[in-house]
C-alpha positions as CSV (number, residue, x, y, z in Angstrom):
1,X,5.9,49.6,20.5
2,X,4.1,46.3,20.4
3,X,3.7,46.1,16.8
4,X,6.8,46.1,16.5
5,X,7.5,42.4,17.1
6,X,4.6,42.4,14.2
7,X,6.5,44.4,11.8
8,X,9.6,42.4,12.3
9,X,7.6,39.0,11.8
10,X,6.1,40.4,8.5
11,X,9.5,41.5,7.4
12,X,10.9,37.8,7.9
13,X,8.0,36.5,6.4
14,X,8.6,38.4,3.1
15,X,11.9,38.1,3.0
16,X,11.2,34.3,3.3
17,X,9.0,34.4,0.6
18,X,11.0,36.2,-1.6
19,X,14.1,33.6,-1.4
20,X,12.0,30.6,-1.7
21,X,10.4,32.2,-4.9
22,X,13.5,33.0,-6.7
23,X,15.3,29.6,-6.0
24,X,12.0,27.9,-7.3
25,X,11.9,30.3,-10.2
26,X,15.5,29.4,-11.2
27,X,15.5,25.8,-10.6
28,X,12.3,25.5,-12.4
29,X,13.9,27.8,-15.7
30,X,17.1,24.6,-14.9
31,X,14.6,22.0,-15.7
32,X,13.3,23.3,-18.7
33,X,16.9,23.3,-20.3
34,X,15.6,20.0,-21.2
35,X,13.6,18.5,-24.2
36,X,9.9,17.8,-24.4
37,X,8.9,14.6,-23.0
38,X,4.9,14.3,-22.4
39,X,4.1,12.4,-20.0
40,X,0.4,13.3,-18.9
41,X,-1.0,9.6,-20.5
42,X,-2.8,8.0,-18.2
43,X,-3.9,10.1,-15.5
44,X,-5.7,7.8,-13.0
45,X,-2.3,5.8,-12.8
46,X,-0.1,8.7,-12.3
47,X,-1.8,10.0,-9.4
48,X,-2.3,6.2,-8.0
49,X,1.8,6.2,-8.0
50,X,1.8,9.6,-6.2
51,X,-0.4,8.7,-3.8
52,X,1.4,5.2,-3.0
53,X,4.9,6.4,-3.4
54,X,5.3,9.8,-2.5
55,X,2.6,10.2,0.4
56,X,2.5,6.8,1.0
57,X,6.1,6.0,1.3
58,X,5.7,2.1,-0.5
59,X,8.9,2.1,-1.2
60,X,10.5,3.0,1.8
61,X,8.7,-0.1,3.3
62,X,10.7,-2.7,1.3
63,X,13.6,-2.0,4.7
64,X,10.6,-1.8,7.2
65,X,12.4,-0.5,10.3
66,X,13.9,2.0,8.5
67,X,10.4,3.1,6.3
68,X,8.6,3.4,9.4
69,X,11.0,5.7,10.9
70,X,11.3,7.9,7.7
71,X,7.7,7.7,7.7
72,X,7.0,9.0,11.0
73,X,9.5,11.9,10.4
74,X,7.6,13.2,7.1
75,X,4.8,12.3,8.4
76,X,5.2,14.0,11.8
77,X,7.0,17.4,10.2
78,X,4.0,18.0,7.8
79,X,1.3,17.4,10.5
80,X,3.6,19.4,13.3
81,X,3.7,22.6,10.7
82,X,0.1,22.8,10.3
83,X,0.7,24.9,13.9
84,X,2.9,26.9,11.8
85,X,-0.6,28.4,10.7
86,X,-1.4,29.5,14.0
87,X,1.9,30.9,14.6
88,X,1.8,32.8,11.2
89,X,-1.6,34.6,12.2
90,X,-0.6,35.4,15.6
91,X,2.9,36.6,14.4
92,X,0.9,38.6,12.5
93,X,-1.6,40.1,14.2
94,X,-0.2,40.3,17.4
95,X,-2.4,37.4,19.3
96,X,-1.4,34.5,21.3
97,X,-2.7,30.9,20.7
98,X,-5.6,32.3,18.5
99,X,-7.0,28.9,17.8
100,X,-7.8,27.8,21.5
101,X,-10.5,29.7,21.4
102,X,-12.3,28.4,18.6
103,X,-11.5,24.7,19.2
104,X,-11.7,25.1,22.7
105,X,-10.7,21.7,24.6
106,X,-10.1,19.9,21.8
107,X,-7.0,22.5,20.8
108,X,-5.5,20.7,23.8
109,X,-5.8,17.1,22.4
110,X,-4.4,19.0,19.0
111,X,-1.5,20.0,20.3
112,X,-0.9,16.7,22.4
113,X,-0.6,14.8,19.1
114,X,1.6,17.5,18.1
115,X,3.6,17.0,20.8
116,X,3.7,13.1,20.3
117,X,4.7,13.5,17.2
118,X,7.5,16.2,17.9
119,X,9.0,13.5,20.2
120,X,8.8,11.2,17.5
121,X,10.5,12.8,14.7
122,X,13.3,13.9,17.4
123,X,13.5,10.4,18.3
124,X,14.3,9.2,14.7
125,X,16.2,11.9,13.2
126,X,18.3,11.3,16.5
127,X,18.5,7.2,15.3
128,X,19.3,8.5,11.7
129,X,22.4,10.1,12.8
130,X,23.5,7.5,15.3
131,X,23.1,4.9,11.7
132,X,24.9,7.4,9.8
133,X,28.1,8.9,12.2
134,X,28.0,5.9,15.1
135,X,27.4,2.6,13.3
136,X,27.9,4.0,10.1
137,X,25.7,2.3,7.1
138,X,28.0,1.4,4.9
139,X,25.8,3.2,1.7
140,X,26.5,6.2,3.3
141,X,30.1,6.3,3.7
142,X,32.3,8.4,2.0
143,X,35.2,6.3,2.0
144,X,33.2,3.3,0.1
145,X,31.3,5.9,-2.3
146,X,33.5,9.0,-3.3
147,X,30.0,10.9,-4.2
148,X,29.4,11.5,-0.3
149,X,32.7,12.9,0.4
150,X,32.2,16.7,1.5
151,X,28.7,18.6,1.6
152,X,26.6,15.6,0.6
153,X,27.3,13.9,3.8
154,X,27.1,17.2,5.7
155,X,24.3,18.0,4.3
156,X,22.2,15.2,5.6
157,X,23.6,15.9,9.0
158,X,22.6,19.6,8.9
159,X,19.0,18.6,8.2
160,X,18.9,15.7,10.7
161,X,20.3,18.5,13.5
162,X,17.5,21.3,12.3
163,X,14.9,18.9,12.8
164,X,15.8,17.6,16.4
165,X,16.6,21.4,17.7
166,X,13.4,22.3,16.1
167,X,11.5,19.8,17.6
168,X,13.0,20.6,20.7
169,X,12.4,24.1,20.1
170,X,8.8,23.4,19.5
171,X,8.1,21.5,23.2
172,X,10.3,24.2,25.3
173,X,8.2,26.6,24.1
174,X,5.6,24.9,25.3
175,X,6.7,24.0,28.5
176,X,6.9,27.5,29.6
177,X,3.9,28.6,28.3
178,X,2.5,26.5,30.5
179,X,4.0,27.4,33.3
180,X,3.7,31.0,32.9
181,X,-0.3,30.3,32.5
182,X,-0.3,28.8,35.6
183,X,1.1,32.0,37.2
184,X,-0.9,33.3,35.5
185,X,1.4,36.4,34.0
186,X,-0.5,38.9,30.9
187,X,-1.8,37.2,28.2
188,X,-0.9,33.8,29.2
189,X,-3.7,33.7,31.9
190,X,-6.4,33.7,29.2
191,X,-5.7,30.6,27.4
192,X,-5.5,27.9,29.6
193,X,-5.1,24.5,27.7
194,X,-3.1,22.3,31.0
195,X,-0.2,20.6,30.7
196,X,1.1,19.1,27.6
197,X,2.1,15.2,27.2
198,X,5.1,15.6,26.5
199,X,6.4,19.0,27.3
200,X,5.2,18.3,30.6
201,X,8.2,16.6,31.2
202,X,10.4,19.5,30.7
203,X,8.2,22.4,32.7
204,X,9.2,20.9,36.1
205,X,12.9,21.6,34.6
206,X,12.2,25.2,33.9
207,X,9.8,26.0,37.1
208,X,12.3,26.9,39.5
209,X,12.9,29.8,36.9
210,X,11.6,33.7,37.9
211,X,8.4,34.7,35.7
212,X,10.4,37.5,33.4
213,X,13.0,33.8,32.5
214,X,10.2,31.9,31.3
215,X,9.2,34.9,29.3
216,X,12.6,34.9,27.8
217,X,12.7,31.4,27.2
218,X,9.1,31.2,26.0
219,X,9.6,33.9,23.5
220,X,13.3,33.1,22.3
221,X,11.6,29.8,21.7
222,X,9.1,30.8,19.7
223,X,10.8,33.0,17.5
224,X,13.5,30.4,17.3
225,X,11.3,27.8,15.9
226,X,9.6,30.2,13.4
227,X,12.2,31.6,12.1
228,X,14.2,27.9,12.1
229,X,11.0,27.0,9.9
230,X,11.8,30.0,7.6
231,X,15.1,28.8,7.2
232,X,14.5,25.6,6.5
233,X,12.3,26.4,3.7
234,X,14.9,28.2,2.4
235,X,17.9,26.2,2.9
236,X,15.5,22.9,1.5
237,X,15.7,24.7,-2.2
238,X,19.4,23.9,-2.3
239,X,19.7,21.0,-0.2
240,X,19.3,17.1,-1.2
241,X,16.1,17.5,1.4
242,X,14.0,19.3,-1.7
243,X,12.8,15.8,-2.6
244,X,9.9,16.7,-0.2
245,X,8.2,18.6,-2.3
246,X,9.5,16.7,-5.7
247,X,8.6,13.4,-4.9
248,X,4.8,14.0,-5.7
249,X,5.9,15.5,-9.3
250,X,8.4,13.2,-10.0
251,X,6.5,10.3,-9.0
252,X,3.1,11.6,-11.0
253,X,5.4,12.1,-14.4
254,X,7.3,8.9,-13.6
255,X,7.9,6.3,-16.5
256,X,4.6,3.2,-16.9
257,X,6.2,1.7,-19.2
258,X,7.9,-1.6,-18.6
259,X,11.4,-1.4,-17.2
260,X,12.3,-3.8,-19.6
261,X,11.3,-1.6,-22.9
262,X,13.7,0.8,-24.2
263,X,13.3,3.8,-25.5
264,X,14.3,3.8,-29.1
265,X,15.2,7.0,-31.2
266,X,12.2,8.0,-33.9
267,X,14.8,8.9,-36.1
268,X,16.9,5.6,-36.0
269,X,13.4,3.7,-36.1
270,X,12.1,5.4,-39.2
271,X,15.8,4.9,-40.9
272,X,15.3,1.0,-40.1
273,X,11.5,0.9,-40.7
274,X,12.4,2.8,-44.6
275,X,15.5,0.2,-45.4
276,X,13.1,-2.8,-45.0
277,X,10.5,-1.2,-47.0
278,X,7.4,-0.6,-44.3
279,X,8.0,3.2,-44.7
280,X,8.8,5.4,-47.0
281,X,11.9,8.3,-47.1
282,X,10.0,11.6,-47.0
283,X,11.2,13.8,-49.8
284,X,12.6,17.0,-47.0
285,X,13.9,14.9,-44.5
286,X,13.9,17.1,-41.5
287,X,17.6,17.7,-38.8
288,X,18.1,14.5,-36.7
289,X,19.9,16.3,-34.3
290,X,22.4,14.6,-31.9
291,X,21.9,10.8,-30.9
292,X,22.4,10.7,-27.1
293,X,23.1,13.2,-25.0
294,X,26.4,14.9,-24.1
295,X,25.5,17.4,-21.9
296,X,22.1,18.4,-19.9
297,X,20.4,20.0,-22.5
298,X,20.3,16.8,-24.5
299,X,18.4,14.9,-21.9
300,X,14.6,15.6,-21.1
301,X,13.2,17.6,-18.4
302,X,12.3,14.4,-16.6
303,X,15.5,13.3,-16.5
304,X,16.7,17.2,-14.6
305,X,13.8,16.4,-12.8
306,X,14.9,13.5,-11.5
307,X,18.1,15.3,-10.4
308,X,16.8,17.5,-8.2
309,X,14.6,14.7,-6.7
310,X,17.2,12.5,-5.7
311,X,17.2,12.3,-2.1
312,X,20.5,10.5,-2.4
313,X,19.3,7.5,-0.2
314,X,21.6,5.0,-1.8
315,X,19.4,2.3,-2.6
316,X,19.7,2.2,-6.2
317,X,23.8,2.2,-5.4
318,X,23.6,-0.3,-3.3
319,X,21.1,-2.8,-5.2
320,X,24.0,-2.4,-8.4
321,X,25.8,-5.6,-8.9
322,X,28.2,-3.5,-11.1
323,X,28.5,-1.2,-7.8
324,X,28.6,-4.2,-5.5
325,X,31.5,-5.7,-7.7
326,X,33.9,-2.5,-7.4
327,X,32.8,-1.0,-10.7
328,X,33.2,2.1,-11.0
329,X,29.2,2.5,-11.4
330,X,27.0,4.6,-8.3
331,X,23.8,5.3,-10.2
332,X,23.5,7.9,-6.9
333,X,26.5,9.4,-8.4
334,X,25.3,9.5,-11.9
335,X,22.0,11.7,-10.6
336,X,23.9,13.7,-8.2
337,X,26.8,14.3,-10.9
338,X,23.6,15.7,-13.0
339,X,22.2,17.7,-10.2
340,X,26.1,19.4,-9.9
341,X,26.2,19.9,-13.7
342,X,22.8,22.0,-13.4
343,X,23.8,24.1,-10.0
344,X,27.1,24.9,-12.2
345,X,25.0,26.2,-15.2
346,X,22.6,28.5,-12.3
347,X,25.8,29.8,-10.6
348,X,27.5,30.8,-14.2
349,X,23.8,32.5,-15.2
350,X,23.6,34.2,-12.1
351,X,27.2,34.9,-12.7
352,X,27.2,36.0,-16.2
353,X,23.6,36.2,-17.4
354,X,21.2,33.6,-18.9
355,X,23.0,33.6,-22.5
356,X,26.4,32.3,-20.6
357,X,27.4,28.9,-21.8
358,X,31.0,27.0,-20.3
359,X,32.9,24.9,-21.6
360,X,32.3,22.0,-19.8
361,X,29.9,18.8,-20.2
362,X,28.0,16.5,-18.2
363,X,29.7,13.6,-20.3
364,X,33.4,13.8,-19.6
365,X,33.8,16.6,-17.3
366,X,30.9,15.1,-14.3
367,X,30.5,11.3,-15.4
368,X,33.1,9.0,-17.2
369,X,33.3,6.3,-19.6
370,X,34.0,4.3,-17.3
371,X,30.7,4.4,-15.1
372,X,28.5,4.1,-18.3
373,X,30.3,1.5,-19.8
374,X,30.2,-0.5,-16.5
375,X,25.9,-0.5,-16.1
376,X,24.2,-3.5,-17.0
377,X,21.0,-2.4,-17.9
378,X,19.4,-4.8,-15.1
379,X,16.7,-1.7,-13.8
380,X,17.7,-2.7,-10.0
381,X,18.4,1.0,-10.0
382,X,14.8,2.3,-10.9
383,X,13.7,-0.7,-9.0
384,X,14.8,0.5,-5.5
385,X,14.0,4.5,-5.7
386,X,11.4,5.2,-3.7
387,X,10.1,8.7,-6.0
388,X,10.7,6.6,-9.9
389,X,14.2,8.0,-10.3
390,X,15.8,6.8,-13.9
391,X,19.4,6.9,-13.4
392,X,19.2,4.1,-16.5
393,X,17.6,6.6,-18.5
394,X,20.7,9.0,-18.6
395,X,23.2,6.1,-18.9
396,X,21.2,5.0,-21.9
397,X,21.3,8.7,-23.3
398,X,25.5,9.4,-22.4
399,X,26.2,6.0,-23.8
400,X,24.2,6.5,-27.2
401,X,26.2,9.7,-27.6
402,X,29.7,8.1,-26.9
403,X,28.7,5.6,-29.3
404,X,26.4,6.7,-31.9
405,X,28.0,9.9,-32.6
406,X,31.6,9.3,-31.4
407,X,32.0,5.6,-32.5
408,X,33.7,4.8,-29.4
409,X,32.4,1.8,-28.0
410,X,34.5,-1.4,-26.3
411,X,35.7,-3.7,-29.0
412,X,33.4,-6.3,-27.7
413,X,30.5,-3.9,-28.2
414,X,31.9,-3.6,-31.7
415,X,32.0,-7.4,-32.9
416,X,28.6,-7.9,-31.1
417,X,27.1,-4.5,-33.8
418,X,28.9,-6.4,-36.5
419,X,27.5,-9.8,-35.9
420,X,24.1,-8.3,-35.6
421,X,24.7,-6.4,-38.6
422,X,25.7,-9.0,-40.6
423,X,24.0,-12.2,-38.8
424,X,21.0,-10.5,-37.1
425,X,22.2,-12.3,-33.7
426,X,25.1,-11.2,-31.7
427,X,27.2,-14.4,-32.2
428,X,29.3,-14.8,-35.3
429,X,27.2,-17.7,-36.8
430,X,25.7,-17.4,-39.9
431,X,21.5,-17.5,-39.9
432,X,21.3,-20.5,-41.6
433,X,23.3,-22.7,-38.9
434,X,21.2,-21.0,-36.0
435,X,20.1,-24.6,-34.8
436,X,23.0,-26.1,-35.2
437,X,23.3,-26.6,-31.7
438,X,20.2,-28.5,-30.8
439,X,21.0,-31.3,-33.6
440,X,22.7,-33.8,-30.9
């Protein structure tokens, strides 16, 4: 009967293994919907923006109280889990602490900084709530930004509460391991590592307890916090919280060019370059396709990319002076508008089968007029985000369609083409009385 805790542990981990790997699977087939975009120029840059920006966090340290919390809570969970190594092997093979023995003292001082670190993540993710339900940052509100109503706030509060019972999960067990090797009952009498740092807080709390309660608590513990870990890794695929393992992709494939520089159409640029006479019309001209973008599959796999990285922070929304004049602008909205369009498509494929196509767009049915129309172009957006989201990128794209291939664009847009047209300057003065203005 004693492998059967090791049968049930493979069984979760497999089962684990298989979620994570179809939701990867079918959010990586969502990302392809869009076009080719290269974007492997450069190399030694790319992975000096990873490093800085995903791992290192640079951006996050532009609001320096709250970067170093955020930091110490992805730094912490990512060094914490390495121990989920040591719990995988002895979940699997029946053992109990089966690195003590090969580090010896030193597995102590490992798991102290552990602990440490367990405390701190706990400590912030308990801060992170109190900001967001208590003194409520006004980015996160739903009542200021209609794109946190419902599960995007939840969501953050789900993860917040995983981490801290986790965490807490994490030094329990550890408490009463302790105290069970110092009573030395079965197994727990060979490993003896001493008190932790900061577990040893809790053991006087539990020591009153009779040795078959500590075994209870010790083992509920640790199958609580594994299996927490397994759901997590599972819920993270369809939670905001997958930015974790995006950032260092999006950030590596993120735009170098200047934020200034657009990105023009080849075709338009070869239908200019060919009526001024530096190129010449090729005798099959090839489809131009559709100018802009009207629904996902018009935008690049960058752009689907960024989607699913968007950690929904609210820094780009709340660096927009359109935003922070009551436009009707959120750039967070316009990624997490794109993210929805793309979980629709999955659940109608999943639904329906990969050939199944709606009716709806990501232009008109997800984002208005209205928003696009209201952008500036001013890049505060791609500024602020910590991974090299482009919200601009897609505005660009919806706005080109609504007016390149629809022709609806404000009437001011539509005297400013005209004058450029016709006076190659958006003000309705003729070239040849350009200076007029600096005679006096």
């Amino acid at each position: 009967m004693q492998i059967v805790p090791q049968i049930l542990f493979l069984a979760a981990l497999a089962f684990t293994a298989y979620l994570v790997s179809r939701r990867v699977l079918l959010i990586r087939r969502t990302i392809l919907l869009g076009k080719e975009d290269q974007r492997t120029d450069r190399p030694a840059e790319r992975l000096r923006n990873m490093l800085l920006l995903a791992f290192g966090q640079k951006r996050m340290f532009t609001r320096p109280v709250v970067g170093v919390l955020h930091f110490l809570v992805y730094i912490g969970f990512i060094l914490i889990n390495i121990e989920l190594l040591e719990i995988v092997i002895d979940g699997l093979l029946g053992t109990h602490r089966v690195f003590a023995g090969f580090l010896g003292s030193f597995y102590t001082f490992v798991l102290n900084f552990f602990e440490i670190l367990a405390f701190g993540v706990l400590a912030a993710c308990a801060i992170f709530m109190i900001r967001r339900n208590i003194v409520k940052v006004e980015r996160f509100q739903p009542e200021r930004h209609p794109e946190m109503k419902g599960w995007a706030f939840l969501d953050a509060n789900i993860i917040l509460t995983m981490e801290i019972v986790l965490m807490t999960a994490f030094l329990t067990m550890n408490a009463a391991d302790y105290l069970l090797q110092t009573r030395e009952v079965g197994h727990f009498a060979e490993v003896k590592t001493g008190a932790f740092v900061i577990s040893g807080f809790i053991a006087p709390l539990l020591s009153g307890l009779s040795d078959t309660a500590l075994l209870v608590i010790e083992r509920f513990a640790w199958w609580f916090h594994i299996l927490g870990i397994f759901f997590f890794m599972v819920y993270l695929t369809y939670s905001k919280h997958l930015h974790i393992v995006l950032a260092f992709p999006n950030t590596y494939f993120g735009d170098l060019k200047p934020k200034g520089e657009m990105r023009n159409m080849p075709a338009v640029s070869e239908e200019v370059k060919i009526m001024l006479g530096i190129a010449q019309a090729p005798e099959n001209p090839g489809e131009v396709g559709r100018f802009g973008a009207k629904d996902v599959t018009d935008l690049s796999w960058k752009n689907l990319m960024d989607a699913y990285s968007c950690t929904e922070c609210g820094r780009c929304t709340s660096s927009c002076p359109a935003n922070q004049t009551g436009k009707a602008l959120s750039p967070r909205k316009i990624m997490t508008d794109t993210r929805d369009r793309l979980e629709d498509i999955q659940r109608g494929w999943l639904k329906n089968g990969y050939d199944y196509q709606d009716e709806k767009t990501l232009l008109g049915d997800y984002i208005s007029d209205e928003e696009i129309l209201a952008c500036t172009s001013c890049n505060a957006c791609v500024q602020e985000c910590p991974v090299m989201i482009n919200p601009l990128s897609i505005i660009f794209e919806l706005r080109r369609f609504r007016v390149m291939e629809e022709s609806k664009a404000p009437q001011s847009w539509n005297m400013m083409f005209q004058n450029l047209e016709t006076n190659m300057a958006p003000w309705k003065f003729s070239p040849d009385q350009r200076m007029e203005w600096a005679r006096e």
